[in-house]
C-alpha positions as CSV (number, residue, x, y, z in Angstrom):
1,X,14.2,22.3,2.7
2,X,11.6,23.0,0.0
3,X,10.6,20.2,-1.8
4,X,11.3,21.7,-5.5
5,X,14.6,21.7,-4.0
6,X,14.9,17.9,-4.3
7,X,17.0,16.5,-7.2
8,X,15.5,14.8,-10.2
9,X,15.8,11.3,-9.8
10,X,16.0,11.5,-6.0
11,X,14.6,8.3,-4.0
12,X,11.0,9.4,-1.8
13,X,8.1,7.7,-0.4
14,X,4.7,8.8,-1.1
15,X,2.4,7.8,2.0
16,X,-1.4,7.7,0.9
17,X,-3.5,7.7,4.6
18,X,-7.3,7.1,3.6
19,X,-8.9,7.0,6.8
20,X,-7.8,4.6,9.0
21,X,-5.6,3.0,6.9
22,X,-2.2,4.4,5.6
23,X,0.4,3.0,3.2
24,X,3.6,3.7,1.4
25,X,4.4,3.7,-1.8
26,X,8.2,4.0,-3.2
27,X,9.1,6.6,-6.2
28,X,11.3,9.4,-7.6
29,X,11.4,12.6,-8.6
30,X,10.9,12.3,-12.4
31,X,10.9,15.8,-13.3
32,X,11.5,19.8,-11.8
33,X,10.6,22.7,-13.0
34,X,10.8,26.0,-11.3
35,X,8.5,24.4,-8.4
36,X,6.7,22.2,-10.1
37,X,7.7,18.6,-8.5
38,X,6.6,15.7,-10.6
39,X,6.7,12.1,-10.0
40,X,5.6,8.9,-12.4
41,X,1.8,7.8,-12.0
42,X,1.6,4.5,-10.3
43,X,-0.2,1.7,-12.7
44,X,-1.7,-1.7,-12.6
45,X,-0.7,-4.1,-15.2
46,X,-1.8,-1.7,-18.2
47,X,-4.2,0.3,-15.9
48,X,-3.0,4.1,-14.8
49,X,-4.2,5.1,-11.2
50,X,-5.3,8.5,-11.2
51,X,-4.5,9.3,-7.4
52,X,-5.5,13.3,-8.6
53,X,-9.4,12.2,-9.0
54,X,-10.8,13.5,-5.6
55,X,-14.2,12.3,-6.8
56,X,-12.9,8.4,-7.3
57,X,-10.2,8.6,-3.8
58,X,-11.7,11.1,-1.8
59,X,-10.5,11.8,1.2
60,X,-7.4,10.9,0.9
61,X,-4.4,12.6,2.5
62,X,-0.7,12.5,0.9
63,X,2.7,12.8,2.5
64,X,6.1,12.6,1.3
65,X,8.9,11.5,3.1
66,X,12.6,11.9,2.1
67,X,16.0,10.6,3.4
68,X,18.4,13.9,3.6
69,X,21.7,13.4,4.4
70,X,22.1,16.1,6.3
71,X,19.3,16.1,8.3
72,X,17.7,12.6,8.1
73,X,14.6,11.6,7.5
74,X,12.1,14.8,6.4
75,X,8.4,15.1,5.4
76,X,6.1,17.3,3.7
77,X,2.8,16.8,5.2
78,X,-0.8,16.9,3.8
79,X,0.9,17.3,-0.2
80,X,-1.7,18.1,-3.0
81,X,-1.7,15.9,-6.1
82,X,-2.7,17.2,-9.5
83,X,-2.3,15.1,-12.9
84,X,-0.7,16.4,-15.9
85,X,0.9,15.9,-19.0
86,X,4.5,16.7,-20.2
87,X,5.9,15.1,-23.2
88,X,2.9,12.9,-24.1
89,X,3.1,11.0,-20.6
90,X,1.1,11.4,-17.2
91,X,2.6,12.5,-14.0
92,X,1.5,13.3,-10.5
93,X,2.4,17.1,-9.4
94,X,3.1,17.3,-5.7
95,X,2.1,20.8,-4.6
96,X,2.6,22.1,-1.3
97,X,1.1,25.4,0.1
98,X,2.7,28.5,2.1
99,X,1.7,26.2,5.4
100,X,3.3,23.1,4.5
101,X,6.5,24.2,1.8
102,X,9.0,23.7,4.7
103,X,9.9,20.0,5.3
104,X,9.9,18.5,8.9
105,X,12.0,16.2,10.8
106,X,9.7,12.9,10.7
107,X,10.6,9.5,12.6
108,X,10.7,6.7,11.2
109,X,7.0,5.2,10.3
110,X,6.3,1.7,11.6
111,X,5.8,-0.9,8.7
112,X,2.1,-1.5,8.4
113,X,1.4,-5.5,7.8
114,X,-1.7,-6.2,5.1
115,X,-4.0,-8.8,6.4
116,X,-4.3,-12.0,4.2
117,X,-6.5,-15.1,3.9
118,X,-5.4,-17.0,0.8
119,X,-3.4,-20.3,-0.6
120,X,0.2,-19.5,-1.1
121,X,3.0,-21.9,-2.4
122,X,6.5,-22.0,-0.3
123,X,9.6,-23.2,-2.0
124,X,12.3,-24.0,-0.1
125,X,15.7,-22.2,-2.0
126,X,18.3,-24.4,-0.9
127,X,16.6,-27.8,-0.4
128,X,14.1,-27.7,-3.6
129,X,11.1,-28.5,-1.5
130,X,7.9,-27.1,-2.0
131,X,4.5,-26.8,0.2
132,X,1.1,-25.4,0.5
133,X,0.8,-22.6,3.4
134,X,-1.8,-20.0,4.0
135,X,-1.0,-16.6,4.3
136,X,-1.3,-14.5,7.3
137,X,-0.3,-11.0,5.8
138,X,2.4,-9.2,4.1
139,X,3.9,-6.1,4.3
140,X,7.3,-3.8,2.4
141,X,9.3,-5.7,4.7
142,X,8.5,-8.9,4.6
143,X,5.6,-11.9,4.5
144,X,4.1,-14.5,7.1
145,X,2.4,-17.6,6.6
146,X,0.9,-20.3,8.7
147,X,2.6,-23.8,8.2
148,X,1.7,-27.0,10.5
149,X,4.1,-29.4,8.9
150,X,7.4,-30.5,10.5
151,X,9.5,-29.0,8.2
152,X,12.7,-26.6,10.2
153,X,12.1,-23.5,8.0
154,X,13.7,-20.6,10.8
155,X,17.1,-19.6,8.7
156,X,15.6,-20.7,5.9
157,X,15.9,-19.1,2.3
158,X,12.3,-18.8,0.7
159,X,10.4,-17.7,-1.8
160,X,6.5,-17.2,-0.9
161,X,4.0,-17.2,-4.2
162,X,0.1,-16.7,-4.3
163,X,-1.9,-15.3,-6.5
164,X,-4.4,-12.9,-6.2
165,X,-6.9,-9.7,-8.1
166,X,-7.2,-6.4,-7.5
167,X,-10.0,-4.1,-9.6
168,X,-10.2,-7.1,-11.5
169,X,-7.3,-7.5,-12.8
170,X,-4.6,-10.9,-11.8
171,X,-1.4,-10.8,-9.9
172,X,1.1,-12.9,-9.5
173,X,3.1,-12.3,-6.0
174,X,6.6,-13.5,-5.6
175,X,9.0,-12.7,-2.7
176,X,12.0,-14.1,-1.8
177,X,12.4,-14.3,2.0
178,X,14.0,-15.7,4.9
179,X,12.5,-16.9,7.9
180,X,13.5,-15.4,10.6
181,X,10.8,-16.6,13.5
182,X,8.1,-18.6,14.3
183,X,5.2,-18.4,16.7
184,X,1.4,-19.6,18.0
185,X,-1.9,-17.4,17.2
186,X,-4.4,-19.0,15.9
187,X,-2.0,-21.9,14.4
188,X,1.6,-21.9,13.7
189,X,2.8,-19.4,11.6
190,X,6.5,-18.2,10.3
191,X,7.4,-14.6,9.8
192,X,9.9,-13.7,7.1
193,X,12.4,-11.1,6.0
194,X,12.2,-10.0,2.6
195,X,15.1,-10.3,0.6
196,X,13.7,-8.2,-2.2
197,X,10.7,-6.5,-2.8
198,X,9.7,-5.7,-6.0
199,X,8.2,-2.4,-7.3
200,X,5.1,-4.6,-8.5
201,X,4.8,-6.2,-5.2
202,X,4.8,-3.0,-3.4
203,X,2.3,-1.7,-5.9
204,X,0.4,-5.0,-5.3
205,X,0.4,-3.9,-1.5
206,X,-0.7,-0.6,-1.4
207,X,-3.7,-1.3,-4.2
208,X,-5.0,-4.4,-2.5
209,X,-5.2,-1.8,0.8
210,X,-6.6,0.5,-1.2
211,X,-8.5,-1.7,-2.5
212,X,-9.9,-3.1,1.1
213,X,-10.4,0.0,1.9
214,X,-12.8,1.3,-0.8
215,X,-14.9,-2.1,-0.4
216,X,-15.2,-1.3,3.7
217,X,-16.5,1.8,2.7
218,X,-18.8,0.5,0.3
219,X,-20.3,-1.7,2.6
220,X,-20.6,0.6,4.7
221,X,-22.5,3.1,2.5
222,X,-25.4,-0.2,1.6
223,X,-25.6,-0.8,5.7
224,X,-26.5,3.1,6.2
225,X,-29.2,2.8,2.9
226,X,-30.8,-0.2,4.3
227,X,-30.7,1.4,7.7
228,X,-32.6,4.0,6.6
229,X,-35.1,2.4,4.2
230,X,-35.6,0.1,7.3
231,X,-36.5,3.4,9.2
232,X,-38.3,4.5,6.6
233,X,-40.6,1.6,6.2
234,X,-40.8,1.5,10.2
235,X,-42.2,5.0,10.0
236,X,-44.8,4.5,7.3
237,X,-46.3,1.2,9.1
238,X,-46.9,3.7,12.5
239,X,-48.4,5.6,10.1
240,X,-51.3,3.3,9.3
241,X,-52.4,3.0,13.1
């Protein structure tokens, strides 16, 4: 299957993998013509994300995944994004090349969890109790917190809350849960289904990995400068002997 043979409006994951890190982020087809394959431009609170800007997000690799009812779950692999403008609004174009035009049977991809350190509020949905957790990390499919109170919270309807910034801008996280185990590293913590994740919170996932991402890389980029005027300064003072 080609992908400009998709439907507009048809359900597909794009997956951004930026080096060792890879996420998924839910869309649709917004728009087909001839083999041009478009889909909305993800945004932050008022803020568009130009995932096309190879300068700003380079390296990044892009696949796109699809659930076809007749032959499960496909892929197009290593997609090219270009931004344009139809009718006044932005939109990603996914192209593909002569190598890659074909889709592939794909299995399923494990759910990668975002690591967390941060205050988050738990309200118990059926007993209107609240209490202060702290989160352990959060994923598409669900959220985990650790809790040392006595409270029996496996079965239990939740909803998680924390807030949080990403590029500089707030967020407010809710997600609706259930708990559905328990266990011991580093301190109690409870792992829990999602009942429903919003678009926003998935956004709010794949930016703050982004996010993570660009800082590590950052920081990594001021270690190799001082590295080297650490060598550099090292070199001059043998210099003088």
């Amino acid at each position: 299957m080609k992908i400009w043979e998709l439907s507009e409006g048809a359900k597909i994951d794009l997956e951004v993998v930026w080096g060792s890190s890879s996420y998924a982020i839910p869309t649709e087809v917004a728009r087909i013509s001839g083999d041009h394959v478009m889909i909305p431009v993800f945004t932050y609170g008022d803020k568009e994300i130009n995932l096309a800007d190879n300068k700003a997000y380079r390296g990044m690799i892009f696949h796109v995944y699809y659930k076809d009812k007749a032959n499960g779950r496909i892929c197009w692999k290593s997609v090219h994004l270009d931004w344009q403008t139809y009718g006044g609004k932005h939109y990603y174009e996914i192209i593909t090349g002569a190598y890659n035009c074909e889709s592939k049977k794909s299995e399923r991809r494990g759910d990668r969890r975002l690591k967390l350190d941060m205050n988050c509020m738990v309200s118990m949905r059926d007993q209107e109790k609240s209490f202060m957790a702290k989160l352990r990390d959060i994923s598409q499919k669900g959220v985990a917190f650790y809790f040392n109170g006595d409270l029996r919270l496996k079965g239990e309807r939740l909803i998680v809350e924390f807030d949080d910034s990403i590029m500089g801008k707030d967020h407010h996280v809710i997600v609706p849960c259930k708990c559905v185990r328990s266990a011991e590293e580093g301190g109690k913590y409870y792992g829990c289904e999602a009942i429903q994740m919003t678009q926003e919170t998935v956004a709010y996932i794949s930016l703050k990995t982004m996010e993570k991402h660009m800082q590590a890389l950052q920081e990594k980029r001021m270690q190799e400068q001082e590295n080297k005027r650490l060598a550099e300064e090292l070199q001059e003072s043998h210099g003088h002997f």
